[in-house]
C-alpha positions as CSV (number, residue, x, y, z in Angstrom):
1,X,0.0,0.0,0.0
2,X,1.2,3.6,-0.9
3,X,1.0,5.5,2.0
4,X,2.2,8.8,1.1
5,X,0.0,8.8,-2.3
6,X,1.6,10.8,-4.9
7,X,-0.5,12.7,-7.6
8,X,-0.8,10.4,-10.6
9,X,-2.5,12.1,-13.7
10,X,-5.0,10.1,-15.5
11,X,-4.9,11.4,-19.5
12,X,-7.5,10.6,-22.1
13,X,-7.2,11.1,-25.6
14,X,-10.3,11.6,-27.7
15,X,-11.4,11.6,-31.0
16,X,-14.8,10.7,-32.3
17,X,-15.3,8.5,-28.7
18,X,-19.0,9.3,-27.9
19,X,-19.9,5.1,-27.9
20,X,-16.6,4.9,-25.0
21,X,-16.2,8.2,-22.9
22,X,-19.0,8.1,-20.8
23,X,-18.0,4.6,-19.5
24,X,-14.0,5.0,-19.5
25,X,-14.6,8.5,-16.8
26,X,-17.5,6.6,-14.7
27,X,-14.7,4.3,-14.0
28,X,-11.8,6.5,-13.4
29,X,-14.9,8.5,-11.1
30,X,-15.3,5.3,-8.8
31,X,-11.4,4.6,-9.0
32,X,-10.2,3.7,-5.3
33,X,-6.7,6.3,-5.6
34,X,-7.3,9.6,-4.0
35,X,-4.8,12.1,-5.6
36,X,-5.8,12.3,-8.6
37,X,-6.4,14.8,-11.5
38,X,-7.5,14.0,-15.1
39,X,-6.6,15.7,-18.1
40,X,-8.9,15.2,-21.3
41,X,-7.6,16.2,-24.9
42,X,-10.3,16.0,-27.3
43,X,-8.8,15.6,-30.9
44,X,-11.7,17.6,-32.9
45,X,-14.2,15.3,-32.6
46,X,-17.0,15.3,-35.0
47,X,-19.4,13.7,-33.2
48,X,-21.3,14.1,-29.7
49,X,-17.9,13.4,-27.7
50,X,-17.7,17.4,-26.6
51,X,-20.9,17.1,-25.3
52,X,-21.0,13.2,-23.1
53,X,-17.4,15.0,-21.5
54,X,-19.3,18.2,-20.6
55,X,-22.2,16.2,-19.6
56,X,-20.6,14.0,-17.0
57,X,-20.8,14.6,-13.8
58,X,-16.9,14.5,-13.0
59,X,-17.0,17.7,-15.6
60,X,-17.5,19.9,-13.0
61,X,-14.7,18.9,-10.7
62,X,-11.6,20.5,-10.1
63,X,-9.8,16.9,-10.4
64,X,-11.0,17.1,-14.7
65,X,-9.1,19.5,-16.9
66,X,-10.3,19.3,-20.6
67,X,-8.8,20.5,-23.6
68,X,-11.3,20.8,-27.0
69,X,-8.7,21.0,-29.9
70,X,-9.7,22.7,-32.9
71,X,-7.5,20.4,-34.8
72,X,-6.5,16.4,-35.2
73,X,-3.1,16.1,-33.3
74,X,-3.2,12.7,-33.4
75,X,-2.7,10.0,-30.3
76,X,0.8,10.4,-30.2
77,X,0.9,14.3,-29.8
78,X,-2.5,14.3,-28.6
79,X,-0.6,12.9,-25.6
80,X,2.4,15.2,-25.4
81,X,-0.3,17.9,-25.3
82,X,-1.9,16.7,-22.2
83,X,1.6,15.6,-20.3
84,X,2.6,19.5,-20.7
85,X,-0.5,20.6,-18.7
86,X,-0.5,17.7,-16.2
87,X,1.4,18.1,-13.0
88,X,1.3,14.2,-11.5
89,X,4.3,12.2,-10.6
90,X,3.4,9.4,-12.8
91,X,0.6,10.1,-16.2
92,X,-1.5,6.9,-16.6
93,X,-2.1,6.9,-20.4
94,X,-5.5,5.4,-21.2
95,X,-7.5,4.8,-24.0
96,X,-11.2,6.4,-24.1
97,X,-12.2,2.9,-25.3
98,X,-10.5,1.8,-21.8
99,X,-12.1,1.1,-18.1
100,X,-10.5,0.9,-14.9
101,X,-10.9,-1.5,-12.7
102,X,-11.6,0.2,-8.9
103,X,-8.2,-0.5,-7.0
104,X,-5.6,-0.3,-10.5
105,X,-3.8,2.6,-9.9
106,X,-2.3,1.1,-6.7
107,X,-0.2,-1.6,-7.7
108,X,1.2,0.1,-10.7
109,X,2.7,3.2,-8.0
110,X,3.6,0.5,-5.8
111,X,5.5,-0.6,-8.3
112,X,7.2,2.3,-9.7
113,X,7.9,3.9,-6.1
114,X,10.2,1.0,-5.2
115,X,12.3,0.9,-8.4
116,X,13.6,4.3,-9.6
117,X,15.0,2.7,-12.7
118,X,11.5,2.2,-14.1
119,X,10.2,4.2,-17.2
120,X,6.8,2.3,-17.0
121,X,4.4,-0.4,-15.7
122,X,1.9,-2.3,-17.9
123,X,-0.8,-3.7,-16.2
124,X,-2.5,-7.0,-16.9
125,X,-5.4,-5.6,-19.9
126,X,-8.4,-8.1,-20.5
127,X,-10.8,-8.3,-23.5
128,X,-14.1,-5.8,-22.3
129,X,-16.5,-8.3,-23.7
130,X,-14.8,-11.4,-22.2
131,X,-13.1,-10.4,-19.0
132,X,-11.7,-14.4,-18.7
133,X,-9.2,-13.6,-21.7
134,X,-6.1,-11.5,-22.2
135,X,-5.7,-8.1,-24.6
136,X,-2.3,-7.7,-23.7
137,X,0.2,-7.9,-20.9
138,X,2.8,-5.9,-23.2
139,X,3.8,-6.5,-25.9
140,X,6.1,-8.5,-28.7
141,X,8.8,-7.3,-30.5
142,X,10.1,-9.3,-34.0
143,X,13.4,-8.1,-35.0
144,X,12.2,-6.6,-38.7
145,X,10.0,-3.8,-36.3
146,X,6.9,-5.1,-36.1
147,X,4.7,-6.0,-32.7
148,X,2.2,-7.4,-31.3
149,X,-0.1,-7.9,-28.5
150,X,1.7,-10.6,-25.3
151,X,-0.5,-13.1,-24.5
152,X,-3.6,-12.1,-26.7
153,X,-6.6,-13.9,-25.7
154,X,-4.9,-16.5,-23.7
155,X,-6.8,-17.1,-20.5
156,X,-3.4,-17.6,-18.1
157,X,-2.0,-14.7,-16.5
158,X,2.2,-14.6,-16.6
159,X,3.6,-13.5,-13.6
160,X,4.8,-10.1,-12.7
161,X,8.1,-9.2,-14.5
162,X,10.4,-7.0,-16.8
163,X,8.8,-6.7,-20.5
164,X,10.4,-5.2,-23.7
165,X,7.7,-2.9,-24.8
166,X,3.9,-1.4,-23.5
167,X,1.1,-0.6,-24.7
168,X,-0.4,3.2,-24.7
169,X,-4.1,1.6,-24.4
170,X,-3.1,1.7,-20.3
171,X,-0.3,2.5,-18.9
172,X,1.4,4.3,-15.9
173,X,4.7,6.4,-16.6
174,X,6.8,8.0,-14.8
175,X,6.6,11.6,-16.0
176,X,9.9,13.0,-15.7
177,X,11.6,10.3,-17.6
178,X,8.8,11.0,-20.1
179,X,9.7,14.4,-20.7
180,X,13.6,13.3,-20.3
181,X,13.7,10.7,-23.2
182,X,11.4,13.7,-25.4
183,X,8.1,11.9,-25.1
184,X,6.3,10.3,-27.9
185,X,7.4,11.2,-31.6
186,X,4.5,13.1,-32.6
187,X,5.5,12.3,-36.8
188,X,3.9,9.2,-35.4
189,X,0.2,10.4,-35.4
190,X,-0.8,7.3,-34.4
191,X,0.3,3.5,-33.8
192,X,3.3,2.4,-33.0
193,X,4.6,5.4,-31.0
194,X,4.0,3.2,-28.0
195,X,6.4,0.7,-29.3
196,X,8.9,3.2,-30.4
197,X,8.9,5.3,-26.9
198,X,9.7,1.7,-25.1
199,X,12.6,1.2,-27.6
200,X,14.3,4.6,-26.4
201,X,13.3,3.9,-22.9
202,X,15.7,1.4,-22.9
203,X,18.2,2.7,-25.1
204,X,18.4,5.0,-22.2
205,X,18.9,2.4,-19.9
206,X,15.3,2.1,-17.9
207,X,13.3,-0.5,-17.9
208,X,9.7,-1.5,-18.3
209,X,7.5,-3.7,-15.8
210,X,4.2,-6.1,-15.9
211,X,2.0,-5.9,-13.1
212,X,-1.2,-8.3,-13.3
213,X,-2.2,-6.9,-10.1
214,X,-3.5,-4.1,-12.0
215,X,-6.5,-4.6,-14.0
216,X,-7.6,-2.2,-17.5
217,X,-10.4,-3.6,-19.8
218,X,-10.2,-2.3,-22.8
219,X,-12.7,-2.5,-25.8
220,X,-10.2,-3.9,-28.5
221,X,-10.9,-3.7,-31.7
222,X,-8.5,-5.2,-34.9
223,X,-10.3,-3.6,-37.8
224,X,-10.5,0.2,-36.5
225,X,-13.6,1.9,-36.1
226,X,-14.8,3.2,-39.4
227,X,-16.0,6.5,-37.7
228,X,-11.6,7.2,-36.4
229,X,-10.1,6.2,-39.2
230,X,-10.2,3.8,-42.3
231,X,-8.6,0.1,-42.6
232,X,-6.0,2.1,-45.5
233,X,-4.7,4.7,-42.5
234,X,-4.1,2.1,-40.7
235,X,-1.9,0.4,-43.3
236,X,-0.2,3.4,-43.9
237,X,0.5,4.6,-40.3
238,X,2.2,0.9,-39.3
239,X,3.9,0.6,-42.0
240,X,5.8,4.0,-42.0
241,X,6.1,4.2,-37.9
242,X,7.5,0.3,-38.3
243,X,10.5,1.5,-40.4
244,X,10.5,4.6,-38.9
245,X,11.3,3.0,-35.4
246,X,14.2,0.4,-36.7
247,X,15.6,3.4,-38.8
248,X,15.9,5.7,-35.5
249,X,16.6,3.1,-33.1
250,X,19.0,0.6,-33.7
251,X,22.7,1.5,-34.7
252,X,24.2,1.4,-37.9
253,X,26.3,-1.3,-37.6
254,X,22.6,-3.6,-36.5
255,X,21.3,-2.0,-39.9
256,X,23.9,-3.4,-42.2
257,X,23.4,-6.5,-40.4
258,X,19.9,-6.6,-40.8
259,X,19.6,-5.1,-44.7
260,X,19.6,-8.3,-46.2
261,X,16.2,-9.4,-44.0
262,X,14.9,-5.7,-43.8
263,X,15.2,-5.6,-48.0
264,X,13.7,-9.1,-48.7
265,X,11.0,-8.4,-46.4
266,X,10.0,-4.7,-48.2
267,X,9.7,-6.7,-51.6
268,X,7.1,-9.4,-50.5
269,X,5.2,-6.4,-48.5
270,X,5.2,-4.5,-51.5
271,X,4.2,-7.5,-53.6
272,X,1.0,-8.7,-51.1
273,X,0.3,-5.0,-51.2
274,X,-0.2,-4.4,-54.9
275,X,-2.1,-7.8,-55.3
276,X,-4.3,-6.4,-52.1
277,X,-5.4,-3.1,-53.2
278,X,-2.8,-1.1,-50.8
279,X,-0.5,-0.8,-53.0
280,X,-0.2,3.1,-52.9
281,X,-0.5,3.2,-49.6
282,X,2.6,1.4,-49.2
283,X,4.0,4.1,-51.6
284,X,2.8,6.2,-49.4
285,X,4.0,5.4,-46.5
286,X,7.9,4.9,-48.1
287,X,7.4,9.2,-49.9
288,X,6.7,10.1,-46.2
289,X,10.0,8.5,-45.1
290,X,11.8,10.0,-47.9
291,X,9.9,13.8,-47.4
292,X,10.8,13.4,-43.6
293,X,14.6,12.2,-44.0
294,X,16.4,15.4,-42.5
295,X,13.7,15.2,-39.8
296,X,14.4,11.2,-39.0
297,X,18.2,11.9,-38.9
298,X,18.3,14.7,-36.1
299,X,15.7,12.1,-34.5
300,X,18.5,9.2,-35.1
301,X,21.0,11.0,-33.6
302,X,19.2,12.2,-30.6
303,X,17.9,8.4,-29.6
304,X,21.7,7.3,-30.4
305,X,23.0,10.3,-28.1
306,X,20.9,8.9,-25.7
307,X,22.4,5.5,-26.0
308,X,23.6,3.7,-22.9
309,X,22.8,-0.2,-23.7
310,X,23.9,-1.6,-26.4
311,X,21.7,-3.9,-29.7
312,X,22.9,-6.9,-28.1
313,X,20.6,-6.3,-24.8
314,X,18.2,-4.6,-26.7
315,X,17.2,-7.4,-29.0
316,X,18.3,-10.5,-26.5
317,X,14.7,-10.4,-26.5
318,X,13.1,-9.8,-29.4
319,X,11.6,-13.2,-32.2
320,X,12.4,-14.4,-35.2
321,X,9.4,-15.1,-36.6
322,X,6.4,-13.0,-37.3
323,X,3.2,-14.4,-35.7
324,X,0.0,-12.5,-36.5
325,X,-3.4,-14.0,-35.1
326,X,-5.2,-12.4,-37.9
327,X,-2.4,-12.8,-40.6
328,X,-1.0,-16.3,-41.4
329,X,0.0,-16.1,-45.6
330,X,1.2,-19.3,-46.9
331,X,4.1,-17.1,-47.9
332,X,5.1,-15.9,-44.5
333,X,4.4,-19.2,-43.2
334,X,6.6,-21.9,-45.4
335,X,9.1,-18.8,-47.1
336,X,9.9,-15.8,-45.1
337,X,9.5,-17.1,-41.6
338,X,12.2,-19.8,-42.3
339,X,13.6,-17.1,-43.4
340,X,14.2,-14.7,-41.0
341,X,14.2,-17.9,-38.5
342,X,17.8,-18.7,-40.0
343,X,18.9,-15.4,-41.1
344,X,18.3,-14.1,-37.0
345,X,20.2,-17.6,-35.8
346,X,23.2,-16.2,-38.2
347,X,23.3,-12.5,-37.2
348,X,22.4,-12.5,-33.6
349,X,25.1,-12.8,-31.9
350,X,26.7,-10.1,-34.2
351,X,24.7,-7.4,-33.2
């Protein structure tokens, strides 16, 4: 138990979240933590999201401080935004398609007050509509960039422990170290910035915890909600924040290493992608790499600046093989997962 409780700040990011606000603040409203303050950014909503904020009860309460954007900054920035105005010790980043269980805050301070080394704790996240399953307990890193959710849908909870990336859908961070590593990358918009921000967390040398004593549901959905965004800015926006992260994060010499891999793997994207109908998109999100390539060098050289552990303990971690729930290609399966399998066996221990 925390018995000197210090003032975590609970921040929401909006946009177009009337089906999810409503429930996501009654929860935070009944929460069991006393020092508290909220800070809601709402990204120029279109629909009635303005109005269920202003119309709920905790509106009124000095504890709520809400921000009604007259543009789309995105989740990413959306969240920088709201860190500037909040003054907690720790920010607990949640999703307005996320609910709080009543005692969650606890165990994740409790956790972070007795290791100063920690950037973040992720606590145990469970499917809203089936509580008995797993969203996430953090998530998984495949050497190439991409991610995924740890432990999706399983019904066994892993024990408390370090993990190599968290999730932004709920999670409790330490604000100063925040603002020290330069918060998210707001090019980012959305997706991924989660992944990358864990990635320079420990570059910097912190380290990132799981804490299933801590309970978030959270209203997942894979296909995004037609009314946020469409199935193409998706595409686009994990594509380009994928390469985007590996191109900032790692060092030059892990690039070289890993050309061979990252190069065979941009050709069969590229192919799936024209014979899918995303083709441009994946044009797209490459001309947005090249537009932004002074940009994502002074943002290489500030996460290598920041360097103080090395590729080798970054990746000791991180798979070979890439293992989608809702992707399995015969092509990834039986060609490029052997693949990278081998290629990884071959070049890990050079990196």
């Amino acid at each position: 138990m925390v018995v000197n409780q210090p003032l975590v700040t609970i921040q929401v990011v909006t946009y177009n979240s009337e089906s999810d606000i409503e429930d996501c603040l009654d929860t935070i409203k009944f929460c069991s933590y006393s020092k508290i303050e909220i800070v809601i950014i709402d990204n120029c909503s279109s629909d009635r999201t303005r109005q269920k904020i202003q119309d709920h009860s905790l509106f009124n309460s000095k504890k709520l401080h809400s921000f009604f954007l007259k543009e789309n900054l995105g989740y990413a920035e959306g969240h920088n935004f709201a860190s500037k105005q909040a003054k907690g010790k720790y920010l607990l980043l949640l999703n307005a398609d996320s609910t709080l269980s009543p005692n969650c805050i606890e165990p994740l301070v409790e956790q972070l007050e007795s290791d100063n080394n920690l950037f973040a704790c992720q606590p145990l996240i469970l499917l809203k509509d089936d509580h008995a399953k797993i969203n996430l307990t953090g998530k998984v890193t495949q050497y190439l960039g991409y991610d995924w959710l740890r432990d999706y849908r399983s019904l066994s909870v892993p024990c408390a422990g370090e993990v190599i990336s968290i999730s932004g859908a709920g999670v409790l961070i330490r604000a100063v170290y925040f603002e020290k590593i330069g918060r998210f990358d707001q090019q980012y918009f959305m997706y991924y910035e989660d992944s990358d921000i864990s990635w320079r967390a420990r570059l910097a040398g912190f380290s990132l915890f799981f804490q299933p004593k801590s309970i978030v549901y959270h209203d997942y959905k894979y296909i995004p909600n037609i009314k946020q965004q469409s199935l193409q800015q998706k595409i686009y926006f994990v594509e380009r924040n994928r390469l985007l992260t590996i191109m900032k994060n790692y060092s030059l010499k892990s690039l070289l290493l890993l050309l061979p891999a990252l190069l065979l793997n941009e050709l069969a994207l590229t192919l799936y992608a024209a014979l899918s109908g995303f083709f441009m998109t994946k044009l797209k999100s490459y001309w947005s790499l090249w537009k932004a390539r002074t940009t994502l060098l002074y943002k290489r050289n500030a996460a290598q600046q920041m360097r103080k552990v090395s590729d080798a303990k970054i990746v000791a971690d991180f798979v070979a093989k890439v293992d989608f729930v809702h992707f399995d290609h015969p092509a990834l399966k039986y060609l490029l997962n052997p693949f990278f399998i081998t290629y990884w066996f071959l070049i890990k221990k050079l990196i």
